[in-house]
DRENMARTI-651618 format. One record per residue: y, x, z of N, C-alpha, C in turn. Coordinates in nm, 3 decimals, decimal comma. Atoms other than C-alpha are relative to their C-alpha. Last residue first. Layout:
! residues N
+---------+---------+---------+---------+---------+---------+---------+---------+---------+
|      nY |      nX |      nZ |     caY |     caX |     caZ |      cY |      cX |      cZ |
+---------+---------+---------+---------+---------+---------+---------+---------+---------+
|       Y |       X |       Z |       Y |       X |       Z |       Y |       X |       Z |
...
+---------+---------+---------+---------+---------+---------+---------+---------+---------+
This chain:
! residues 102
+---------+---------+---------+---------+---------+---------+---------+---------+---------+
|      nY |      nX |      nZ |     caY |     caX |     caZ |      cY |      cX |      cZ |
+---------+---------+---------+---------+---------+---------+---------+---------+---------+
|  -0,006 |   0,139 |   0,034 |  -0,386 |  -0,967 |  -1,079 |   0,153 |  -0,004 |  -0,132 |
|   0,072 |   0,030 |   0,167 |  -0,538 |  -0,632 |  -1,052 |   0,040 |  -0,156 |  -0,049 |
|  -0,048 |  -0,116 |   0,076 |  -0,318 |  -0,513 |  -0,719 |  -0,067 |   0,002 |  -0,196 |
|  -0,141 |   0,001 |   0,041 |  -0,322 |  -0,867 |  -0,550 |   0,019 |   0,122 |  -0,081 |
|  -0,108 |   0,144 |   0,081 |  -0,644 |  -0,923 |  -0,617 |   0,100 |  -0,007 |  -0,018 |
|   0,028 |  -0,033 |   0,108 |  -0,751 |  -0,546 |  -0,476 |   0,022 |  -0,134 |  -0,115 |
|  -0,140 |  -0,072 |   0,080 |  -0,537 |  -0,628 |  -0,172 |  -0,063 |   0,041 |  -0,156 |
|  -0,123 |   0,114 |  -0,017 |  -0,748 |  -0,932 |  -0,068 |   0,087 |   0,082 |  -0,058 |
|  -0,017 |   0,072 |   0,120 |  -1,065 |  -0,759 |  -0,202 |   0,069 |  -0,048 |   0,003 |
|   0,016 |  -0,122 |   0,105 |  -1,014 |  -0,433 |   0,051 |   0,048 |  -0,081 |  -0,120 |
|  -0,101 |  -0,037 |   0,036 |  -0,929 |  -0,695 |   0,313 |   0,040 |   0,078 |  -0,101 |
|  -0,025 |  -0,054 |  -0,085 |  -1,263 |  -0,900 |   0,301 |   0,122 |   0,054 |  -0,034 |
|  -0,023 |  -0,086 |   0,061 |  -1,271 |  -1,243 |   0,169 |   0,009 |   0,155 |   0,123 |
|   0,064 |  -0,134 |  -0,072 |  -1,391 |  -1,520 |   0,314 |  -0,001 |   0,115 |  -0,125 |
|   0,156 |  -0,054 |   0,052 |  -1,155 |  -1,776 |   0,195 |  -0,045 |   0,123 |   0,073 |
|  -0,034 |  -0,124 |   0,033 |  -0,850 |  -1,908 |   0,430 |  -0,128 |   0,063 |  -0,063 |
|  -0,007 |   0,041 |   0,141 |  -0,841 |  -2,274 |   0,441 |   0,016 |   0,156 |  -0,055 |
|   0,097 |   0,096 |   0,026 |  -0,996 |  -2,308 |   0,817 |   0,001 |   0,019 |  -0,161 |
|   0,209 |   0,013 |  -0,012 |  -0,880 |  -1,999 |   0,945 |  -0,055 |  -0,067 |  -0,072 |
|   0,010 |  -0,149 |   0,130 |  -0,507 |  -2,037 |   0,832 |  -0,107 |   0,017 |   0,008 |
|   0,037 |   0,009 |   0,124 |  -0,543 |  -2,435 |   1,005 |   0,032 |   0,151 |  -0,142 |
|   0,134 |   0,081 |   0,051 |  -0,631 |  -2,261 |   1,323 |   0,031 |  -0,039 |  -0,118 |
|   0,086 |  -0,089 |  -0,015 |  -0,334 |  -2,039 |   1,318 |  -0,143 |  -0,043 |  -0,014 |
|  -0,010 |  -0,102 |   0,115 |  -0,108 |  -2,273 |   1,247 |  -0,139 |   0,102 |  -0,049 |
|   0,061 |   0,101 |   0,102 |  -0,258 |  -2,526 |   1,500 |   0,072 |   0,099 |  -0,101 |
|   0,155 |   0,010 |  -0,012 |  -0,212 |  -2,215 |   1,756 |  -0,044 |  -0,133 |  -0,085 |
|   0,018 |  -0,092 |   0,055 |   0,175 |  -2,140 |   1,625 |  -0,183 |  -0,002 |   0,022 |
|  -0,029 |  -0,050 |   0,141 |   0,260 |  -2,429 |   1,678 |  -0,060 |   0,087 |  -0,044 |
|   0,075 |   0,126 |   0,093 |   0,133 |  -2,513 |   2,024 |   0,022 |   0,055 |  -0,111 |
|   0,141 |  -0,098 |   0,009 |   0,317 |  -2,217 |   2,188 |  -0,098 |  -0,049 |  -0,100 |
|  -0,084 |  -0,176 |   0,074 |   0,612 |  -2,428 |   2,314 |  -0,195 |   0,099 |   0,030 |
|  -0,016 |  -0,073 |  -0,097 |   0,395 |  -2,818 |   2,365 |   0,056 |   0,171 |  -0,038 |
|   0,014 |   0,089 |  -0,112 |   0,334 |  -3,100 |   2,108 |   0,095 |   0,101 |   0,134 |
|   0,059 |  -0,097 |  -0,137 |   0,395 |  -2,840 |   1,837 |   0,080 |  -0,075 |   0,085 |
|  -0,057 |   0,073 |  -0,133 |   0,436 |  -3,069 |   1,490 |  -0,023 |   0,120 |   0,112 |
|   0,084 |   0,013 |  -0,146 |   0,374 |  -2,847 |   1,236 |   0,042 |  -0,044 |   0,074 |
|   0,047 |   0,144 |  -0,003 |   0,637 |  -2,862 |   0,937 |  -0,090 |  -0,084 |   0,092 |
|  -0,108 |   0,094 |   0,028 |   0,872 |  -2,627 |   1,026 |  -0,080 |  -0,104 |  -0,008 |
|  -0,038 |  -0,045 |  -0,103 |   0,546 |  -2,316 |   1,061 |   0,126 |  -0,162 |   0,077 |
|   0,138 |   0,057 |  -0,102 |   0,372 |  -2,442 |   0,784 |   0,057 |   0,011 |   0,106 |
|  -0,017 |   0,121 |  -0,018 |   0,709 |  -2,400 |   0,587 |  -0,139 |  -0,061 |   0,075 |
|  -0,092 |   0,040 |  -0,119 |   0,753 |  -2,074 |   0,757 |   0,074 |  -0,141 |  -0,051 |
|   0,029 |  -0,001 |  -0,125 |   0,404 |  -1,948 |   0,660 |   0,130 |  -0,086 |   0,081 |
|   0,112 |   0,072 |  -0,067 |   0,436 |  -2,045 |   0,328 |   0,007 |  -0,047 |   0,114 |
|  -0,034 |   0,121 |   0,039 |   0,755 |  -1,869 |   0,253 |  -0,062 |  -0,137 |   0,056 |
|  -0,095 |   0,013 |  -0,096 |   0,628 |  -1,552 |   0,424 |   0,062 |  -0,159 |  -0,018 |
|   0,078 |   0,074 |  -0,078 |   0,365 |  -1,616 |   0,205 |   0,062 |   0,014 |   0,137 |
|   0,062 |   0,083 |   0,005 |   0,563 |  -1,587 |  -0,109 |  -0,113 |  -0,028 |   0,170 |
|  -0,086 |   0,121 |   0,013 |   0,809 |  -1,378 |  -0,030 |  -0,063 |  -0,110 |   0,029 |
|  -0,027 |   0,069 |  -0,135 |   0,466 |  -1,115 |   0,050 |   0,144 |  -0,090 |   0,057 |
|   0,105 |   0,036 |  -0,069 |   0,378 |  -1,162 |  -0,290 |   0,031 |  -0,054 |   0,161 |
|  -0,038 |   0,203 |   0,056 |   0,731 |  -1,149 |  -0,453 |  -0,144 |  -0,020 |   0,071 |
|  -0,144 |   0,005 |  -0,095 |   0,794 |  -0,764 |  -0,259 |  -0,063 |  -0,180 |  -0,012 |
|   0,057 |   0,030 |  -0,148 |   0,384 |  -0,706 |  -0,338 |   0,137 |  -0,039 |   0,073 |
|   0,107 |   0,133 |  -0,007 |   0,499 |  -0,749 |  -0,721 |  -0,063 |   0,004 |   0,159 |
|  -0,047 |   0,105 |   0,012 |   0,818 |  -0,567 |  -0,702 |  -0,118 |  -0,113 |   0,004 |
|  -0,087 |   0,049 |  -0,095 |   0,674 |  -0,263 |  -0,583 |   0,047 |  -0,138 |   0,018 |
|   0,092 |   0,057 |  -0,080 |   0,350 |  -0,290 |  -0,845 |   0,093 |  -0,016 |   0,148 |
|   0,019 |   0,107 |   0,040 |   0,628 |  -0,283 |  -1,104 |  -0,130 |  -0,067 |   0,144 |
|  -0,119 |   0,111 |  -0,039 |   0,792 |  -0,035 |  -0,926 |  -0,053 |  -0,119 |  -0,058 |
|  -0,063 |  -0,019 |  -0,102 |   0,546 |   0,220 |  -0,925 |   0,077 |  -0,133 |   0,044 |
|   0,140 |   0,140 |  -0,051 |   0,406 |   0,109 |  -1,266 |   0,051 |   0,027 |   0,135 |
|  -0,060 |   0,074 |   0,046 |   0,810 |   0,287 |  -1,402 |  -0,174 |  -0,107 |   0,057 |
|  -0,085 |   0,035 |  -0,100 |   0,742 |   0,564 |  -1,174 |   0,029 |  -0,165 |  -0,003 |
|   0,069 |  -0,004 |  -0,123 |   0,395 |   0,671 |  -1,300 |   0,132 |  -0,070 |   0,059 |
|   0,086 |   0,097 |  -0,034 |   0,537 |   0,648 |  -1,670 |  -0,056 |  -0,058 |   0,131 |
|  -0,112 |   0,098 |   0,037 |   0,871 |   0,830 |  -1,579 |  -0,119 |  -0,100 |  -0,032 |
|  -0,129 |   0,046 |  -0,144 |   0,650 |   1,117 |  -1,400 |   0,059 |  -0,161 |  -0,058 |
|   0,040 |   0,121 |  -0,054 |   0,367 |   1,150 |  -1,671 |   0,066 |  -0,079 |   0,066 |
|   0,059 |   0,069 |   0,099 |   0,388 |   1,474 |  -1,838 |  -0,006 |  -0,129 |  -0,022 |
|  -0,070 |  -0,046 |   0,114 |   0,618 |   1,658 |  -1,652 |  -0,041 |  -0,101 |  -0,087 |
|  -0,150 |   0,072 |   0,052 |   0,544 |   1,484 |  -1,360 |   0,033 |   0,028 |  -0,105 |
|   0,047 |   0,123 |  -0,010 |   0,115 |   1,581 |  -1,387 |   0,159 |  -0,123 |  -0,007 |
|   0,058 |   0,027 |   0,126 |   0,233 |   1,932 |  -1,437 |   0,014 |  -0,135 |   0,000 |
|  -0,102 |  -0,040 |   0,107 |   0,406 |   1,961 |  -1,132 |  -0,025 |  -0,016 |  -0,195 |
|  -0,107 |   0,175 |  -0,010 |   0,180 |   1,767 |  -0,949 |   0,093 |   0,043 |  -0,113 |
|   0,046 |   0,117 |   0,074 |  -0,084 |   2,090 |  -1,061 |   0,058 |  -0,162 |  -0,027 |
|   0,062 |  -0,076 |   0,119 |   0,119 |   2,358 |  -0,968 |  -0,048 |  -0,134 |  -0,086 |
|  -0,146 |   0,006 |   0,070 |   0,205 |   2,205 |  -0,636 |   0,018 |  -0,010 |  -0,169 |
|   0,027 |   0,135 |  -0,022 |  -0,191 |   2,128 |  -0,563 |   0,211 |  -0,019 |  -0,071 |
|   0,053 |  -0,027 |   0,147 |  -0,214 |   2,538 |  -0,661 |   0,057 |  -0,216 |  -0,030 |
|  -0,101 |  -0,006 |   0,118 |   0,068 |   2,597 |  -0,421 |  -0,092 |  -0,008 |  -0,144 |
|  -0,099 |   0,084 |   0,016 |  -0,106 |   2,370 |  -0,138 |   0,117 |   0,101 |  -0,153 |
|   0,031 |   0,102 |   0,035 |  -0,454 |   2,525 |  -0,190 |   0,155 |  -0,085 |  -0,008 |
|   0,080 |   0,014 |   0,172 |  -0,339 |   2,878 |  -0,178 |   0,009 |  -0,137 |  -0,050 |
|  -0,140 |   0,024 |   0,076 |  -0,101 |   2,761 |   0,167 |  -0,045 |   0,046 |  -0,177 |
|  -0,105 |   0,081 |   0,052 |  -0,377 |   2,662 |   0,301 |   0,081 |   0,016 |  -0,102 |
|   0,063 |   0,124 |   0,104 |  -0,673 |   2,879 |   0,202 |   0,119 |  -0,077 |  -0,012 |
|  -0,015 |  -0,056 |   0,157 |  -0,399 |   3,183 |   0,358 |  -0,058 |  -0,082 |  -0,084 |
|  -0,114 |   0,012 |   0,043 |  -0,377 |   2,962 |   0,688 |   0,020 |   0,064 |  -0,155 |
|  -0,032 |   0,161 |  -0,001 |  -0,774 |   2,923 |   0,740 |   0,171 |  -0,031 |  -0,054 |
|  -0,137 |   0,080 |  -0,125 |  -0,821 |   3,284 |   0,696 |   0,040 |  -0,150 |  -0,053 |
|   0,054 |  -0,001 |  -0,176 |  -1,150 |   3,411 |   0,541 |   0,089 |  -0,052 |   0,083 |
|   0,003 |   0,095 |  -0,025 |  -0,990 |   3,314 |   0,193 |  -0,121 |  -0,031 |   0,113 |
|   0,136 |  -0,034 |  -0,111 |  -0,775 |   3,594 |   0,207 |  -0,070 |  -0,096 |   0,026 |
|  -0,012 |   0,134 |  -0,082 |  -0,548 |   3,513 |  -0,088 |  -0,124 |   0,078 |   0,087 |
|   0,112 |  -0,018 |  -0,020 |  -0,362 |   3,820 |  -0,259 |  -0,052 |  -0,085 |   0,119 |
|  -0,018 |  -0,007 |  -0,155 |  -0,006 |   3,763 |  -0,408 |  -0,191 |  -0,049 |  -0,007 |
|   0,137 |   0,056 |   0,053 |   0,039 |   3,930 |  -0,768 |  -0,018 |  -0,001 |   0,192 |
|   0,035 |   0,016 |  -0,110 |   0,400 |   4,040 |  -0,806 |  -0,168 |  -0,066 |   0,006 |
|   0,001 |   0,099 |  -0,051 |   0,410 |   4,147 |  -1,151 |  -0,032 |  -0,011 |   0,156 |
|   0,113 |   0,087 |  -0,025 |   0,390 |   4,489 |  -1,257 |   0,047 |  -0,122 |   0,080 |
+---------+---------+---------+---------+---------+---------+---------+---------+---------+
């Protein structure tokens, strides 16, 4: 007869470790089937937040070069005001959901 392991699911540690070898069980499936597709959007959405945040790192450090700053500190507070001023009202959910559907 098969080993046949018995879950007590009055005990908080026996739900665990049930729930984590059924959650195994089920990834396991889900690579077999899927893995090399899931890896290959993986990287495409890697490479697209690498060239995103290039891009405004880029930005930022020709706004940064090109700002006069009268006084050490200055710079970075007319930076900072003109990112406020030209920055849409968006909230953060829709700032990454543009970059992830774009």
């Amino acid at each position: 007869m098969a080993d046949v392991k018995i879950t007590d699911f009055g005990s908080e540690e026996s739900c665990k470790n049930y729930l984590i070898s059924k959650f195994d069980d089920l990834l396991q499936g889900v690579n077999n089937l899927y893995g090399k597709e899931l890896m290959e959007e993986l990287f495409k959405r890697l490479e697209k937040t690498i060239a995103i945040f290039n891009q405004d790192i880029q930005s930022l450090m020709k706004q940064l070069t090109s700002s006069p700053a009268q006084e050490p500190g200055k710079g970075f507070e007319t930076l900072k005001a003109g990112l406020e001023q030209s920055a849409p009202e968006e909230t953060p959910q829709n700032e990454w959901s543009r970059h992830l559907f774009d």
